[in-house]
C-alpha positions in Angstrom: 71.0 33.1 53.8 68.5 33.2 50.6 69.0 37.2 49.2 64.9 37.2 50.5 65.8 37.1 53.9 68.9 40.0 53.7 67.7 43.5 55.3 70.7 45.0 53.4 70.2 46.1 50.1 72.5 45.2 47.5 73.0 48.2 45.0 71.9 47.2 41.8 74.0 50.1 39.9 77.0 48.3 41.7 76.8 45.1 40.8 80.3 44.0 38.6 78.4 41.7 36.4 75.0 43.0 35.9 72.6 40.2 34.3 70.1 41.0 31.5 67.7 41.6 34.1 69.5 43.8 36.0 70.0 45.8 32.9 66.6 46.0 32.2 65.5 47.9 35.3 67.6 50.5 33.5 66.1 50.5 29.6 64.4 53.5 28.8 61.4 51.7 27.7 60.9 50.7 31.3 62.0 54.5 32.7 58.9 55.4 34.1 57.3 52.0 35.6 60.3 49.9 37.5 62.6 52.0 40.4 65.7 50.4 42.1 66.6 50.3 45.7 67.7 53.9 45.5 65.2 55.8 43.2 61.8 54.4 44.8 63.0 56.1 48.0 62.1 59.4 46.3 58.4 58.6 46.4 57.9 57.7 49.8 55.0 59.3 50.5 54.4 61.0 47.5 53.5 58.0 45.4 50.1 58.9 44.3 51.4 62.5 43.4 54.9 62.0 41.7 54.7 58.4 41.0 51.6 58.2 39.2 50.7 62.0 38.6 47.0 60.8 40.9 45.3 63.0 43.0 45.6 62.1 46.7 42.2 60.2 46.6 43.2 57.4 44.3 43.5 54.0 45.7 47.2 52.5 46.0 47.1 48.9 46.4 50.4 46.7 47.0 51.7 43.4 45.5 54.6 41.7 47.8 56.0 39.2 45.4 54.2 38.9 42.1 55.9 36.1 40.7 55.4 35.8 36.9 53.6 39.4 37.1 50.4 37.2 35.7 48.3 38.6 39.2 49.6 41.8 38.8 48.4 42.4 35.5 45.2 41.2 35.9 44.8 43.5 38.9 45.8 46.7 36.5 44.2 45.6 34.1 40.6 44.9 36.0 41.1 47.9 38.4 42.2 50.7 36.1 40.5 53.4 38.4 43.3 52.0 41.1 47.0 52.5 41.3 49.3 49.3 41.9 52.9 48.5 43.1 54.6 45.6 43.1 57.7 44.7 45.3 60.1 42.6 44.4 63.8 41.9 45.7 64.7 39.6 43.3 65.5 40.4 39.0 63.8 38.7 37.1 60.3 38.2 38.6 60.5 42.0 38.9 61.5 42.6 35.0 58.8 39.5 34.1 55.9 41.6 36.1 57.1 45.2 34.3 57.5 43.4 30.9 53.6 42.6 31.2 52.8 46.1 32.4 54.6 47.5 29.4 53.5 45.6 26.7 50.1 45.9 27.2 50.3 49.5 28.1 48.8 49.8 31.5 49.2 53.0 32.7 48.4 52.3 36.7 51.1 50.3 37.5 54.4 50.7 38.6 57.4 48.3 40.4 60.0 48.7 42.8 63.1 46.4 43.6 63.1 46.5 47.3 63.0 44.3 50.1 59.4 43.8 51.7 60.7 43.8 55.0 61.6 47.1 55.1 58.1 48.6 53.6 58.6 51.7 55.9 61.6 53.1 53.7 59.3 53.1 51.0 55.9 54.2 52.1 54.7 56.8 54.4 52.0 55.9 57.2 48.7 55.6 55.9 50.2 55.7 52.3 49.0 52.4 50.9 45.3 50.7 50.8 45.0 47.1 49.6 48.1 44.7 50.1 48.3 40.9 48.5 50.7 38.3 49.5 50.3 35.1 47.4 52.5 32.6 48.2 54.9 33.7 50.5 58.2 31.8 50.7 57.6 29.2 53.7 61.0 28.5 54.9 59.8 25.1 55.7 63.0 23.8 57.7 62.2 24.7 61.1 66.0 26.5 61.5 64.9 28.8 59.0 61.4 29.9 60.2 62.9 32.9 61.3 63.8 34.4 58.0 59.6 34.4 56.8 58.3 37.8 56.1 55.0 37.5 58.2 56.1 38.3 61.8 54.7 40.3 64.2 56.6 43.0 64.0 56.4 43.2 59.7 52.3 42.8 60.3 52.0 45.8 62.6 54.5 47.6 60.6 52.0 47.4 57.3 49.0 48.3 59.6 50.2 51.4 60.2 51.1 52.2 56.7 47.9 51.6 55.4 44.3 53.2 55.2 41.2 52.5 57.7 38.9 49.7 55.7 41.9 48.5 53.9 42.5 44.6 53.5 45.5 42.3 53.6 45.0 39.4 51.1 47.1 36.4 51.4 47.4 32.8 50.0 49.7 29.7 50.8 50.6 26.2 49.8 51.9 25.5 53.1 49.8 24.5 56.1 51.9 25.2 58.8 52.9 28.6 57.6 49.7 29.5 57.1 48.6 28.5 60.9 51.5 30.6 62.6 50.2 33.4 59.8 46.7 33.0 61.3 47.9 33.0 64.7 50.1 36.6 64.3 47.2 38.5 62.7 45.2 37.2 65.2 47.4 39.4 67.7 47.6 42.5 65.4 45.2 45.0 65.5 43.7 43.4 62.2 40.5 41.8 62.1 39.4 38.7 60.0 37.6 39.3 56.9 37.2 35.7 55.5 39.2 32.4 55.5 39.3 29.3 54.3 41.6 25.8 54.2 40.7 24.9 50.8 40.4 27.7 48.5 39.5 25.8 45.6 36.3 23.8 47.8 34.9 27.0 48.9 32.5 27.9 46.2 31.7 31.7 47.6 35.4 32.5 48.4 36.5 30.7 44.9 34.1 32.9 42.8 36.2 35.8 41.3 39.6 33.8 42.4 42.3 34.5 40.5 44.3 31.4 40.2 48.1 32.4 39.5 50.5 30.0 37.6 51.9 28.9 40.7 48.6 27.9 41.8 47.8 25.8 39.0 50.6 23.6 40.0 49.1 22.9 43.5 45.6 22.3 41.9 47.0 20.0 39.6 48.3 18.2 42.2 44.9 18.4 44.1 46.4 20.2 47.2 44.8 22.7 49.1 45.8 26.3 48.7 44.8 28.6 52.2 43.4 31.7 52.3 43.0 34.8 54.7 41.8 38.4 54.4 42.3 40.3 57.0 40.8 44.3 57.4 42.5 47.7 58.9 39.3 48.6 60.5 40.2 51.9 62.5 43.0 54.4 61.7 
């Protein structure tokens, strides 16, 4: 089983033979900004205050997965009247994101290394606004559709930890994920925002798109990249 897919967290301060990523979520450059398994627990619910030092009313908006961190600093970076967190299980996606935060001194951002699944040990309910999920992992062998993060239980789970009139953003390469993703939110109490089957055709929806490294590739290739947003719209 891929580590995405495990529901028990390894402890990174336990690891025998740490990588240079793994030491990194412990340099005192990146003190303040990345939190492992264990210290982002200390937050839950009391991220705007002790995370970021925000008052109550300031926005927190959620990356699962950022990849390269390119997304995430263009959010910071564009949004600086918001606070941002990204989630990441894995190292060195998690470092790479940080790394941009740091270096360019954004001061809204911070990053966790958790497991999206388990959102609910991290946040309290009604704790988060926004959420993006670009790209997903697809699982695409039918025996191991049951490890994908978008289920029905994981999509009512982040309704309830986030704000009325907040959105759920997601992208995907892959068709077929992208209609069983359609079909769960479709029984969640979300409702849809906007859509569309080819991001990159749809000249209203493509407008202020951000197209992430990872979606280069697929435009390169000329394939279609699919897109939802989906809105909390009652408490």
């Amino acid at each position: 089983m891929s580590k995405g897919a495990q529901k028990k967290l390894i402890q990174s301060k336990a690891l025998r033979h740490p990588s240079s990523y793994v030491k990194a979520l412990y340099n005192n450059k990146y003190k303040s900004l990345v939190f492992d398994e264990t210290d982002c627990l200390m937050f839950k619910g009391q991220w705007r205050k002790s995370g970021f030092k925000s008052p109550a009313s300031a926005k927190l908006d959620l990356e699962i997965g950022p990849g390269s961190g390119a997304f995430f600093a263009h959010l910071t970076a564009n949004n600086p009247d918001r606070l941002f967190i990204a989630v990441e299980l894995k190292y060195k996606p998690l470092i790479q994101s940080i790394r941009r935060i740091r270096n360019n001194d954004y001061l809204n951002a911070r990053a966790i290394r958790y497991n999206a699944r388990l959102l609910e040990d991290v946040f309290a309910l009604e704790e988060l606004n926004n959420v993006y999920i670009y790209f997903p992992d697809p699982w695409p062998k039918k025996r191991h559709h049951k490890h994908r993060l978008i289920k029905p239980d994981f999509v009512n789970k982040l309704y309830q930890l986030q704000r009325k009139s907040s959105f759920v953003e997601i992208k995907t390469d892959h068709q077929s994920y992208y209609m069983e993703m359609q079909s769960i939110f479709k029984g969640s109490p979300y409702c849809l925002s906007g859509y569309s089957y080819n991001l990159q055709k749809d000249a209203h929806l493509n407008e202020n798109n951000f197209i992430t490294p990872f979606e280069k590739i697929f435009i390169r290739k000329n394939l279609p990249i699919y897109y939802a947003k989906y809105i909390k719209t009652s408490s």
